[in-house]
C-alpha positions as CSV (number, residue, x, y, z in Angstrom):
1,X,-64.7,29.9,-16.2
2,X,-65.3,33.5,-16.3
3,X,-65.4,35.4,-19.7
4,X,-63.5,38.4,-20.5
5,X,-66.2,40.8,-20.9
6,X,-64.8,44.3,-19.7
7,X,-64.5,47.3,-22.3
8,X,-61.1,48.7,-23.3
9,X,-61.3,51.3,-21.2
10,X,-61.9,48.9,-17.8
11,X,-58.9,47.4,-18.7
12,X,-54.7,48.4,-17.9
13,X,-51.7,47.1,-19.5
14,X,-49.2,46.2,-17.9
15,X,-45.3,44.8,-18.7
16,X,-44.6,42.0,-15.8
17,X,-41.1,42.0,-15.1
18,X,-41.1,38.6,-14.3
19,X,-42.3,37.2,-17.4
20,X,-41.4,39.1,-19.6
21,X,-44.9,39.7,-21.3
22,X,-47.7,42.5,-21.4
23,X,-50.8,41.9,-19.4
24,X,-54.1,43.2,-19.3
25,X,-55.6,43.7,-16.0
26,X,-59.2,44.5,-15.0
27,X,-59.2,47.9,-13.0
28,X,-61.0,46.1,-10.2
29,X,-59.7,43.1,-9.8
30,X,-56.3,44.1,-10.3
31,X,-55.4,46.5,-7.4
32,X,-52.7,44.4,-5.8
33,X,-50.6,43.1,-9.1
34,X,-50.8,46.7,-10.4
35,X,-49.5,48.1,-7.1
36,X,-46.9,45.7,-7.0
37,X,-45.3,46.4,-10.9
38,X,-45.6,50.5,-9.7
39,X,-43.2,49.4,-6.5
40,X,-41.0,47.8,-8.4
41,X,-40.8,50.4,-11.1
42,X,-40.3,53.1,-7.9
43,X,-37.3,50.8,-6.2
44,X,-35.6,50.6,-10.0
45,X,-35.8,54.7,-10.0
46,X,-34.4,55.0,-6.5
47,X,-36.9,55.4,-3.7
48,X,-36.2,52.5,-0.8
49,X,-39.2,50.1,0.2
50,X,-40.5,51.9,3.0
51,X,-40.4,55.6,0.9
52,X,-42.6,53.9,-1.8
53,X,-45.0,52.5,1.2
54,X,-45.3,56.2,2.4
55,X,-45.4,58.2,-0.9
56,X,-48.0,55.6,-2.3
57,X,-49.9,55.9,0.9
58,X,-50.1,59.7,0.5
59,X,-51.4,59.2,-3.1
60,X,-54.3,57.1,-2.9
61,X,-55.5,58.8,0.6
62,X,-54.7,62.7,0.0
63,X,-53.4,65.5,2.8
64,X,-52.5,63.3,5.9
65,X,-50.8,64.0,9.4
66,X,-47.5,62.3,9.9
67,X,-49.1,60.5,12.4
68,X,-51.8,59.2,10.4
69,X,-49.6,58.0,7.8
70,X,-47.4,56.0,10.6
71,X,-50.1,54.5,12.1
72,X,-51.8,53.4,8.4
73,X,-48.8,51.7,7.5
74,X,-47.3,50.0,10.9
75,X,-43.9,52.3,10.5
76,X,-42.2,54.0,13.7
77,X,-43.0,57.2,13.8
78,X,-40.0,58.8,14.1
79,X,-39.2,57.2,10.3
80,X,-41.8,58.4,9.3
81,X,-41.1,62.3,10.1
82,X,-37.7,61.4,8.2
83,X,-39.0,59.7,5.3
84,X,-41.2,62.3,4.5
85,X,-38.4,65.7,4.8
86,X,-36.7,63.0,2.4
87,X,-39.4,63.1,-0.1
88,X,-40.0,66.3,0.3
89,X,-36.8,66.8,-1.0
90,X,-36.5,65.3,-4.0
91,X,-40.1,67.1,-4.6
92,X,-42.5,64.2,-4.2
93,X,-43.8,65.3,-1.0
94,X,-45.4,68.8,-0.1
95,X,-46.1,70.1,3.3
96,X,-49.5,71.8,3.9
97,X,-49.0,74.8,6.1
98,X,-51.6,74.0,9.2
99,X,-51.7,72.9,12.7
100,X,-50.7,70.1,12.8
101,X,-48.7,70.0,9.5
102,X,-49.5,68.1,7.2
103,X,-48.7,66.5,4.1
104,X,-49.7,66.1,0.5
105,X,-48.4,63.6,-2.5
106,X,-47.3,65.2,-5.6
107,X,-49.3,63.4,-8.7
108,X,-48.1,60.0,-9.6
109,X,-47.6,61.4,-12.7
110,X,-45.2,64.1,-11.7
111,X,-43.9,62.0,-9.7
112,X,-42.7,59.5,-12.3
113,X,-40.6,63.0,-14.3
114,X,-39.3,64.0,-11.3
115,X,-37.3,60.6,-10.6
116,X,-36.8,60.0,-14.3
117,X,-35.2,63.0,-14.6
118,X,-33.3,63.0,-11.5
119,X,-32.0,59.3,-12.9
120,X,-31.2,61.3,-16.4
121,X,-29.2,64.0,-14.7
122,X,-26.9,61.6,-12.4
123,X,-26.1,59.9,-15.5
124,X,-25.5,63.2,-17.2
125,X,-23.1,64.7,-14.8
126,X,-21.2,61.0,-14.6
127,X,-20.6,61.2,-18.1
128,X,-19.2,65.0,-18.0
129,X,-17.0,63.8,-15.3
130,X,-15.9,60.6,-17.0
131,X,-12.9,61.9,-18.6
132,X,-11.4,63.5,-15.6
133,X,-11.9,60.3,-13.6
134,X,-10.2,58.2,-16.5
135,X,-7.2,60.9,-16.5
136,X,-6.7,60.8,-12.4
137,X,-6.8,57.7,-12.5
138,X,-3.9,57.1,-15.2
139,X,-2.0,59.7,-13.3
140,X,-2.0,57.5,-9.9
141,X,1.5,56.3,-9.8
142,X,1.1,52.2,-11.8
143,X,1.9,49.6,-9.3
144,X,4.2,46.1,-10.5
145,X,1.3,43.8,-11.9
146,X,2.0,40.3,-12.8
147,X,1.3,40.0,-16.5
148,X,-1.4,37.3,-17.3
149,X,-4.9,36.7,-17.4
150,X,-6.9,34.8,-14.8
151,X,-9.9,32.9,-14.5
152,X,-12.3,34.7,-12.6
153,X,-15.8,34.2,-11.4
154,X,-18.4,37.2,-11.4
155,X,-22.0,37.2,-10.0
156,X,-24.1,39.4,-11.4
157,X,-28.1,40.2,-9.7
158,X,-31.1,41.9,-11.5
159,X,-32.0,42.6,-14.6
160,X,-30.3,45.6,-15.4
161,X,-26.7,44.1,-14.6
162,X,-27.3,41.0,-16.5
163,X,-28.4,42.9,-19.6
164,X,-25.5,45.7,-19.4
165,X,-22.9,42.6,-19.2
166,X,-24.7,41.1,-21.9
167,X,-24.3,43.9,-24.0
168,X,-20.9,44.3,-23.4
169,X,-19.9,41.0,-24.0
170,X,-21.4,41.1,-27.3
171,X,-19.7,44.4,-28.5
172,X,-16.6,42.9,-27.8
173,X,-17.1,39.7,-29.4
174,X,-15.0,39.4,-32.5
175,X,-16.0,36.1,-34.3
176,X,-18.6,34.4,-32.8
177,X,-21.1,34.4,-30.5
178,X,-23.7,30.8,-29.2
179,X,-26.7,31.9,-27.2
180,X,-29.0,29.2,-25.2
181,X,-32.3,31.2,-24.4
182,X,-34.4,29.0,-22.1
183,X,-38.4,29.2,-23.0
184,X,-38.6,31.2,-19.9
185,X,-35.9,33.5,-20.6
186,X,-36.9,34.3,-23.9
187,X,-39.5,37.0,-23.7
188,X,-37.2,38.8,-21.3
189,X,-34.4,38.7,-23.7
190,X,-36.2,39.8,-26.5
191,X,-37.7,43.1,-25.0
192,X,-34.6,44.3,-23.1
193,X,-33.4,44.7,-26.6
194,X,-30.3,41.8,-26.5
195,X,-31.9,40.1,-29.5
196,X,-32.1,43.5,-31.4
197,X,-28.3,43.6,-30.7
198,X,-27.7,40.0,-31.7
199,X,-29.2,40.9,-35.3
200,X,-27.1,44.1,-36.1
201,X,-24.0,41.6,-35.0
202,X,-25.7,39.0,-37.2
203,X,-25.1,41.2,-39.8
204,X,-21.6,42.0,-39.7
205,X,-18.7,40.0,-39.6
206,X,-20.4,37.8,-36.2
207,X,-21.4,34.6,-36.8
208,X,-24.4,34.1,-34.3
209,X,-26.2,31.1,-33.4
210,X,-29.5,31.5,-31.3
211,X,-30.5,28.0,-29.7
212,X,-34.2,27.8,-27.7
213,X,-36.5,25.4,-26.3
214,X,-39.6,24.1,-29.5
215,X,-43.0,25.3,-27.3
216,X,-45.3,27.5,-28.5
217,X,-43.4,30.7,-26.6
218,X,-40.3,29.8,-28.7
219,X,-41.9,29.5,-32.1
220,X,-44.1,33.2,-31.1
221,X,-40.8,35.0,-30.4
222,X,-38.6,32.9,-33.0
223,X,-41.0,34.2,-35.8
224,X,-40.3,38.1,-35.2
225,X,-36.4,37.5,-35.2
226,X,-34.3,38.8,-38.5
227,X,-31.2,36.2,-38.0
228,X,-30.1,33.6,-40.2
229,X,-29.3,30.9,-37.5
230,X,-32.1,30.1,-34.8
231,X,-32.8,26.5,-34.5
232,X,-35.2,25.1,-31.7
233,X,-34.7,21.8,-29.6
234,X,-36.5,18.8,-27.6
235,X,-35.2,18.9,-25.0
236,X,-36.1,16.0,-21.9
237,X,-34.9,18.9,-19.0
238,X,-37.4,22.3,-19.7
239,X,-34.7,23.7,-16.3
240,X,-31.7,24.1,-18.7
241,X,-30.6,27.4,-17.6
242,X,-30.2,30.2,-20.1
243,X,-26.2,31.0,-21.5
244,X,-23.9,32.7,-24.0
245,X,-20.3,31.9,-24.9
246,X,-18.1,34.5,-26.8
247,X,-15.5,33.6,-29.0
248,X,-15.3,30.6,-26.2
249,X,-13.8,32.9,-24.4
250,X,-16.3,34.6,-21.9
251,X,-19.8,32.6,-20.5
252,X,-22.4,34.9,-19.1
253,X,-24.7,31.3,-17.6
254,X,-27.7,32.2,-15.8
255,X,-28.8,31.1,-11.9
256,X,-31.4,30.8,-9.6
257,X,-31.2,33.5,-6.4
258,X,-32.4,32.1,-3.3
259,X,-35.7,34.9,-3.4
260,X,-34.5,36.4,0.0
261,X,-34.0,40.4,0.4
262,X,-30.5,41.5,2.6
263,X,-32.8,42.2,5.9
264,X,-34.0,38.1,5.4
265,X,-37.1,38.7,4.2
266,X,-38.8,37.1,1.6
267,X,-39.0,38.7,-2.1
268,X,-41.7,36.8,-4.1
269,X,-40.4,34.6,-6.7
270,X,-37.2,34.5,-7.9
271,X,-34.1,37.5,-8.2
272,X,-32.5,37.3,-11.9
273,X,-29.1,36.5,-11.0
274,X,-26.3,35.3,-13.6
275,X,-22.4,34.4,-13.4
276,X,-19.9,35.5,-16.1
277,X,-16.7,33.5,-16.0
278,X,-13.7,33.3,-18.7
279,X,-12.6,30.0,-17.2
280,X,-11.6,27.5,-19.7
281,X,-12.7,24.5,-18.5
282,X,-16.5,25.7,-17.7
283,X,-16.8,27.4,-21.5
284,X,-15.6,24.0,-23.1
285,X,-17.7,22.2,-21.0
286,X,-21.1,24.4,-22.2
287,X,-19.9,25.1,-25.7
288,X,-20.1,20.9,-26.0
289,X,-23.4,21.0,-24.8
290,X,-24.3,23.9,-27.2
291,X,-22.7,22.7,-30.0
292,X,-24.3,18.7,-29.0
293,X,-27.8,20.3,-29.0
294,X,-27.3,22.4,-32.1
295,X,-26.2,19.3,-34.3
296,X,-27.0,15.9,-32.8
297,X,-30.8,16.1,-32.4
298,X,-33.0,15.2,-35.5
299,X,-35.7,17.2,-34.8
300,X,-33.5,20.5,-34.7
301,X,-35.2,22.8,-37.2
302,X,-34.5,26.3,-38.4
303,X,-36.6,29.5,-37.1
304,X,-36.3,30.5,-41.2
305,X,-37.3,27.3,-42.4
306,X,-40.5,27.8,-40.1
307,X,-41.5,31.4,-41.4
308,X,-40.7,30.3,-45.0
309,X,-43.4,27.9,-44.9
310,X,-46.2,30.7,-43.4
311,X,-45.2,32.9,-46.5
């Protein structure tokens, strides 16, 4: 078995989306998974798959023809020419005024401001605009609707979705809230922030109950959590997928994706996917199963209990 050796400063941290956990990768040996979390960060700020193949090609290699970046990275040339006027004009690409022209990366660095701010002023102008939506859209005349709720089915894919409906469904929760966090799930709650939200509820008027898998994972995360009800569980299936129930009346239940982009090609691992439902019989159905593995197993045993007895 090799020894971790390296200095601090051979080392990079990195957050893996997928688990949920910081890494530390050695700078040589870790090329390809630090490549890989910088292209997904890239897709989640708005560039497509082949302008992150072409921008980070430019980066690492320096000024470049448009044919030499086509040829480098097996893409038609013709997409290449357009990719790169694209770039160019959201400011991550520069031309260099020779014959033949030629092209030049702005810094990574740069880079990264340019898109996050780009991302920040979208949002910005959405909100200005909010209010005038909202009021055209109350002015449109109001159509005969059929009073009633129904049961509906939503599907919900990546992370971002999953955590926005999450968030909602917990600010309009009024009494109570029951959240099953697989082992695998937890870390990924915990730093989008839902478990920061589930204490300030936990603190109100919101009874919540925080149910997880006993392993070591559990116990590390379970430890740094500020609510009064977190209980762990044996349980004989470590697949149970991860759900919530509000006020039994809305289930956000977790899914499996089948790992396959639009164009059929294969993403590794799996796509966070999840299904929010307010149909009656599926919430009764996991609230018994919640409420089953909150009571009936012996071994249950409070998160408090546990940090009580390191004190």
């Amino acid at each position: 078995m090799e020894t971790l050796t390296a200095k601090p400063n051979d080392l990079v941290k990195l957050y893996d989306d997928r688990s949920g956990l910081w890494k530390f990768v050695r700078k040589d040996k870790g090329p390809f998974k630090s490549l890989e979390i910088i292209d997904n960060t890239l897709r989640k700020l708005g560039l497509s798959r082949n302008q992150i193949r072409v921008y980070l090609y430019l980066a690492r290699s320096g000024v470049r023809k448009a044919s030499e970046v086509s040829e480098a990275i097996s893409l038609h040339r013709t997409e290449t020419y357009r990719i790169l006027r694209d770039l160019a004009k959201i400011g991550l690409v520069s031309s260099v005024l020779e014959k033949p022209l030629k092209f030049v990366a702005t810094p990574f660095d740069k880079s990264i401001d340019i898109l996050i701010n780009a991302k920040k002023l979208r949002l910005e102008l959405l909100e200005r605009r909010k209010k005038d939506l909202v009021d055209v859209w109350f002015s449109l005349p109001k159509p005969e609707v059929v009073a009633g709720v129904k049961e509906v089915f939503q599907v919900l894919e990546g992370e971002e979705q999953i955590n926005l409906k999450a968030g909602e469904i917990l600010e309009r929760t009024r009494k109570e809230i029951d959240v099953f966090v697989a082992d695998s799930d937890l870390a990924r709650f915990y730093h989008s922030g839902f478990i920061d939200k589930l204490e300030k509820a936990s603190k109100g008027n919101i009874g919540v109950r925080l149910l997880t898998n006993n392993s070591p994972k559990s116990c590390f995360f379970a430890e740094k959590l500020k609510l009064n009800d977190v209980k762990y569980a044996s349980l004989d299936r470590e697949d149970l997928p991860s759900f919530l129930i509000s006020d039994q009346e809305q289930l956000l239940f977790s899914i499996k994706a089948n790992g396959k982009l639009s164009g059929g090609e294969e993403e590794e691992g799996k796509r966070v996917s999840a299904l929010w439902t307010n149909y009656e019989a599926f919430i009764k159905a996991l609230r018994a199963l919640f409420m089953e593995l909150w009571g009936s197993d012996a071994s249950l045993k409070t998160a408090q209990m546990s940090i009580a007895g390191q004190v």
